[in-house]
C-alpha positions in Angstrom: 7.9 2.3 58.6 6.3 0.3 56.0 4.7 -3.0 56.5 5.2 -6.4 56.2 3.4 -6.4 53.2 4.6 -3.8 51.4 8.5 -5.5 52.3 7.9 -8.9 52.1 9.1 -9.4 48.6 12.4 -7.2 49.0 15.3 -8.6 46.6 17.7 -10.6 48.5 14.5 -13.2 49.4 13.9 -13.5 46.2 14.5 -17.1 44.5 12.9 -19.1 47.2 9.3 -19.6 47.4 7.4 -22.2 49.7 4.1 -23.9 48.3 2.1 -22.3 51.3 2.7 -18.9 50.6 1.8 -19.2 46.8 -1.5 -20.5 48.2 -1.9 -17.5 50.2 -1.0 -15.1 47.7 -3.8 -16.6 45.5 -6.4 -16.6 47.9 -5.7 -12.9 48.5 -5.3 -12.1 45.1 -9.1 -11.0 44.0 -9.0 -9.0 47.2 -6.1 -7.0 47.0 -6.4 -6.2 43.4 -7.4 -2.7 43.6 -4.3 -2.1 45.9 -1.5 -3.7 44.2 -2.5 -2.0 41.4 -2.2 1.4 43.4 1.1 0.3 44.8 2.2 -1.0 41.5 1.7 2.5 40.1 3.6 4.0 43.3 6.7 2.0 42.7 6.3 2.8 39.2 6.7 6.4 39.9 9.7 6.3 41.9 11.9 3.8 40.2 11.0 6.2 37.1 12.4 9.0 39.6 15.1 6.9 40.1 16.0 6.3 36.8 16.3 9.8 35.8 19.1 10.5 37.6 21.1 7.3 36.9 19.7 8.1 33.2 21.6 12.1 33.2 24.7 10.5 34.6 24.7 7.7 32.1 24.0 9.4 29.1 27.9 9.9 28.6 29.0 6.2 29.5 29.4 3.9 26.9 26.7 1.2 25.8 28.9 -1.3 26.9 28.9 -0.2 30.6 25.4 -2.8 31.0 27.9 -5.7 30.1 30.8 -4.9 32.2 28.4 -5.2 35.5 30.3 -7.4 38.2 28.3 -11.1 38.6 28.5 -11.2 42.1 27.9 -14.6 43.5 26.3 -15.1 46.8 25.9 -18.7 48.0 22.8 -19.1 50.6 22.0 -22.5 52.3 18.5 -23.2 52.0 17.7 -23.6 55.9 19.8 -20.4 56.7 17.2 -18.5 54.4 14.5 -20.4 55.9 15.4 -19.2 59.4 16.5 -15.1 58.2 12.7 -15.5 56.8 11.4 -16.0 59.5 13.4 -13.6 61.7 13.1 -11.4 59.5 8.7 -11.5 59.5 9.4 -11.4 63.0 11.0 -8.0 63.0 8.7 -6.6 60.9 5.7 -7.5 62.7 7.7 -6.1 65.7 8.3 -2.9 64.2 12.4 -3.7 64.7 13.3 -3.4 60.8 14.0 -0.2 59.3 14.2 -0.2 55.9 17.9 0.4 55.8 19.1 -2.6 58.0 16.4 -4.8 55.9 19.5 -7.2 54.2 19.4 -10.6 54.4 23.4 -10.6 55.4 22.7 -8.5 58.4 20.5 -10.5 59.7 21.8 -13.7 59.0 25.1 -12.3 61.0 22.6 -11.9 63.8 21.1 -15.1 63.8 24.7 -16.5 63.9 25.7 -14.9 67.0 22.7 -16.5 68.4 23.0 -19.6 67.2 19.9 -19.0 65.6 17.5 -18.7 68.4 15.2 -16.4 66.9 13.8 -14.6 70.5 17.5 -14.2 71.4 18.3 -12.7 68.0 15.6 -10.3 68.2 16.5 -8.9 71.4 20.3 -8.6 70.2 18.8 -6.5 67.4 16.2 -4.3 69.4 19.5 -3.5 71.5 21.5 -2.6 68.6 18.7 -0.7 67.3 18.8 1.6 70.7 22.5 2.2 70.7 22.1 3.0 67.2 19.9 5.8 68.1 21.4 6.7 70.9 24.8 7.0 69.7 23.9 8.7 66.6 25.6 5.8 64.6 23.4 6.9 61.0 24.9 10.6 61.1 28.6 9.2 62.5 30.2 10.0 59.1 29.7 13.6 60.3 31.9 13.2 63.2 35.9 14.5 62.1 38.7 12.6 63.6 40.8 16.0 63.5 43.9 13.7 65.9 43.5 11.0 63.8 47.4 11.5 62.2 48.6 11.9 65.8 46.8 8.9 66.9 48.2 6.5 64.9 51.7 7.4 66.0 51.2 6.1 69.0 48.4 3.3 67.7 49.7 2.3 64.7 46.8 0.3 63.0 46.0 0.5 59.2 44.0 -1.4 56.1 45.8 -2.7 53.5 44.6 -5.0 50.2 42.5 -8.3 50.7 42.9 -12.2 51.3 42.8 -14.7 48.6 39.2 -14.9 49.5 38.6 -11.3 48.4 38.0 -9.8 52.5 40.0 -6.7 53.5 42.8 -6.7 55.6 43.2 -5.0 58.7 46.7 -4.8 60.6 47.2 -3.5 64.3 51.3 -3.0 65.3 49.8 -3.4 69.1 53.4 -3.8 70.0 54.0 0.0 69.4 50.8 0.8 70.9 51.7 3.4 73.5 48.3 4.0 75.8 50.0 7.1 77.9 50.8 9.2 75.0 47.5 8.1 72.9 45.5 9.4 75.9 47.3 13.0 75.8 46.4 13.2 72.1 42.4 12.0 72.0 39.5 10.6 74.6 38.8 7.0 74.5 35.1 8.4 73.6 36.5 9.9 71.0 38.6 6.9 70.5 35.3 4.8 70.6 33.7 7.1 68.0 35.8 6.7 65.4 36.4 2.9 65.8 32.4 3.2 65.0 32.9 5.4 62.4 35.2 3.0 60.7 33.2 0.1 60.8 30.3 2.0 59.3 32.6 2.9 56.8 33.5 -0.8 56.1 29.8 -1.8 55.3 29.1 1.3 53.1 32.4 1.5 51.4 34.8 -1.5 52.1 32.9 -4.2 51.9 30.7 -3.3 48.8 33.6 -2.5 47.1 35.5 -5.8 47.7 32.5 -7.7 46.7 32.4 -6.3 43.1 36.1 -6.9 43.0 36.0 -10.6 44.5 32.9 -11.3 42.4 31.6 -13.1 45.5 29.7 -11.6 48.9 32.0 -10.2 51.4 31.5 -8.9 55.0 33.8 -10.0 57.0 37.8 -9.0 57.3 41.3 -10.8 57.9 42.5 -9.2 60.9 46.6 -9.2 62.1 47.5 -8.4 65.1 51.7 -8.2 65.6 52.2 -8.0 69.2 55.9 -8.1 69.0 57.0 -6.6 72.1 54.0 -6.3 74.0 54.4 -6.3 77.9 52.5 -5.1 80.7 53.0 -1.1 79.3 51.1 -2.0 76.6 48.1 -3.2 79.0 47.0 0.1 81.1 44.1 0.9 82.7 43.0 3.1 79.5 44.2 0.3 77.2 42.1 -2.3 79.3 39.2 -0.4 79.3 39.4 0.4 75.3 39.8 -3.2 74.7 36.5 -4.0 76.7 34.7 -1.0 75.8 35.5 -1.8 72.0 35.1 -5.1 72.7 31.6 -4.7 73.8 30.9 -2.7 70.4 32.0 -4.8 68.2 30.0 -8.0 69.8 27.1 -6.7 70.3 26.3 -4.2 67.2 28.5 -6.0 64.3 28.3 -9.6 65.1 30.4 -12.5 62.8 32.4 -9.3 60.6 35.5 -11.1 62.0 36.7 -14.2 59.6 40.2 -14.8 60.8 42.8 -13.1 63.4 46.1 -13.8 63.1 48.5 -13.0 66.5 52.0 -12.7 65.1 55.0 -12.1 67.5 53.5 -13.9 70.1 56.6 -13.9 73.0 56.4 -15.1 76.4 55.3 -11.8 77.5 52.3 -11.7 75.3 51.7 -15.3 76.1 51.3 -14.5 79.8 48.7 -11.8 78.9 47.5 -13.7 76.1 44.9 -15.7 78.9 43.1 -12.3 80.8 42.7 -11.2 76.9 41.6 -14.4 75.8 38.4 -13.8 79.0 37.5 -10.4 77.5 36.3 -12.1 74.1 33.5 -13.7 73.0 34.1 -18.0 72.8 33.0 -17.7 68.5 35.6 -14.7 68.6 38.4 -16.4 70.5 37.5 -19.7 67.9 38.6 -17.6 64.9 42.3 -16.8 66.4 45.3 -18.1 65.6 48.5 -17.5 67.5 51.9 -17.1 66.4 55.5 -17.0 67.2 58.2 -15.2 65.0 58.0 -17.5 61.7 54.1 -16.6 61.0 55.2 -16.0 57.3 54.3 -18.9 55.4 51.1 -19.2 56.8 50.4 -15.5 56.5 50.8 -16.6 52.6 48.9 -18.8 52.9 45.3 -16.6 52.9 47.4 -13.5 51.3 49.0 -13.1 48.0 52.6 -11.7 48.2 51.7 -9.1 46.8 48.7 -7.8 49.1 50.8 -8.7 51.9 53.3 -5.8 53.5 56.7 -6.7 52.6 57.4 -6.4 56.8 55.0 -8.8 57.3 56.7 -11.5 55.0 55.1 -9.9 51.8 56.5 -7.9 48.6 54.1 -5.0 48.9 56.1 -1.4 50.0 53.6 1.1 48.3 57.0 3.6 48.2 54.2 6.1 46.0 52.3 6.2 48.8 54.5 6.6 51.5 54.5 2.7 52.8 51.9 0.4 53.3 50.8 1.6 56.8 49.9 5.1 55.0 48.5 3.7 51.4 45.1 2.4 52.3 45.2 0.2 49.3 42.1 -2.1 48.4 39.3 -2.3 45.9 37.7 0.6 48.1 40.4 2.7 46.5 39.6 1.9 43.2 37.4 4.9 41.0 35.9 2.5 38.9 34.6 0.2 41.5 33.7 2.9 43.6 31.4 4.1 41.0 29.7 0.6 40.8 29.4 1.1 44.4 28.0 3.7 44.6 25.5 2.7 41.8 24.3 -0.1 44.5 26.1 -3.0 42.1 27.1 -4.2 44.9 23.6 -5.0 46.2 21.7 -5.9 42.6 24.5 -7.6 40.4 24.2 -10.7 42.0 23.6 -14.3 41.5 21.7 -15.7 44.4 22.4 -19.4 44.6 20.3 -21.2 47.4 22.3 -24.8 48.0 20.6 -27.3 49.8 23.0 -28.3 52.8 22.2 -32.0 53.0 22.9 -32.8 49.4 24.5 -29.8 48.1 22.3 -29.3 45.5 21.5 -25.8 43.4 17.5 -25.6 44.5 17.2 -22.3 43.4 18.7 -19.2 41.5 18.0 -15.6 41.1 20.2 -13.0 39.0 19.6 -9.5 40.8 20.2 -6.7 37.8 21.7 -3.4 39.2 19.7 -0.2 38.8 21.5 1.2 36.5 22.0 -1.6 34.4 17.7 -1.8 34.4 17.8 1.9 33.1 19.8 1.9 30.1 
């Protein structure tokens, strides 16, 4: 693992600069001139690596590709970077930051959950960092959901376009959730991998690719929930322990990826349960969910065009080529075109950083990220 030195100037950080550390850097710079020259001429190398392969796959794009790079713009308050700078040092000179969780976003999720305290944040990551490992999260994608058809037949649950605000959304039909035959069909570990292997999926693949679509940062999801029909059958043993096992997961390891929840259906049978569910959840969780009775339409369309929105859920969208909705899996993440600029890491360089001051709202600083293919044309 490298350094803090060698990291410290990673894009993402870039655009804000305090007076101190310019100091510092000059007082070092006579110093360390023999080795920045050496790691100069070690980056060198490898972005010229680099470049060669973007360089054999871009030959046969057009010269225009450069300008139809997406301007993603990602709005940062100025004390928020403040803090993820310093948790951020902090993990570094704790050894807690490899180099593929070193984003500004992750961390600043982190922070959240904590409500910024930095110790408490740190030992939230260290712990994610061990079930990491010891789950073998960074080799999940290997993992094959072979039930995965039969599951859903008896836990219906599917993605399907974005919000208004460019997130993905995610719909559950809990109501036709039916624990005893789900449990004949798969393992809750199994279960519990998958859920993992989804979410790991949303950060490589999902999110990136609604970013470059929205044009803004995204990493969070609209969730519904229709519970129409939901009684005690729906509330097992197995179903109660997947809730808090999942539950658990998703809290701990990928903090604040929840913007909104919407509980449609909501009868008095639900409404009865809706209190023991309500004590599994964590309080910023429970904050973000809205319940609902039978006419949850309107404000459905409210954060979801008509035409993202399943036309059984108050929406116009059937996706009849694709079977129905519930079997289309339709979003930017479906897109070839944006999947290329994903996988090209646009999502990550072809940005505008804008850091806004959050007592006056004022632009202090801005920083326009170039993708790596863009940089090798």
């Amino acid at each position: 693992m490298s350094g803090p030195v060698d990291r410290s100037g990673r894009p993402g950080f870039e655009g804000f600069t305090r007076d101190d550390e310019k100091e510092e850097s000059k007082s070092d710079e006579d110093n360390s001139e023999g080795d920045n020259k050496a790691k100069r001429g070690s980056f060198k190398k490898r972005a010229i690596s680099a470049g060669n392969k973007f360089r054999r796959s871009l030959k046969r794009k057009s010269k225009k590709k450069s300008g139809n790079l997406a301007s993603i713009e990602d709005i940062r308050d100025v004390q928020e970077l403040e803090t993820v700078e310093r948790f951020r040092r902090c993990l570094l000179d704790g050894g807690l930051l490899p180099e593929r969780h070193d984003d500004y976003h992750t961390m600043l999720r982190f922070l959240k959950a904590r409500k910024f305290d930095i110790e408490k944040a740190k030992h939230m990551w260290s712990e994610m960092l061990r079930w990491r490992n010891a789950y073998g999260v960074d080799n999940i994608e290997e993992f094959d959901y072979t039930e995965l058809n039969e599951v859903k037949k008896y836990y219906p649950q599917f993605y399907h376009g974005v919000d208004k605000e460019g997130r993905p959304v995610y719909v559950e039909l809990v109501g036709k959730v039916d624990a005893n035959k789900l449990v004949k069909v798969t393992t809750l570990d199994r279960y519990i991998k998958y859920h993992v292997k989804e979410f790991e999926r949303s950060f490589q693949m999902r999110f990136p690719a609604c970013s470059i679509a929205a044009k803004r940062h995204i990493d969070s999801s609209t969730t519904i929930l229709d519970v129409q029909g939901v009684g005690l059958k729906n509330f097992s043993k197995d179903a109660r322990e997947l809730i808090m096992r999942l539950q658990k997961i998703d809290n701990d390891n990928y903090p604040e990826t929840l913007c909104r929840l919407y509980i449609i259906n909501a009868g008095q049978g639900f409404k009865m349960l809706w209190g023991t569910i309500k004590s599994f959840l964590d309080p910023q969780t429970a904050s973000k969910i809205h319940v609902l009775g039978s006419k949850y339409q309107n404000k459905l369309l409210e954060i979801i065009d008509e035409s993202e929105l399943p036309d059984f859920l108050g929406g116009k969208c059937r996706c009849e080529e694709s079977g129905g909705c519930s079997k289309s899996d339709k979003g930017p993440w479906k897109d070839p075109n944006i999947i290329e600029r994903v996988l090209n890491g646009e999502a990550n360089y072809g940005q505008r950083i804008l850091a806004i001051s959050s007592t006056d709202g004022n632009t202090v600083s801005y920083t326009k990220l170039h993708s790596s293919a863009e940089k090798n044309q």
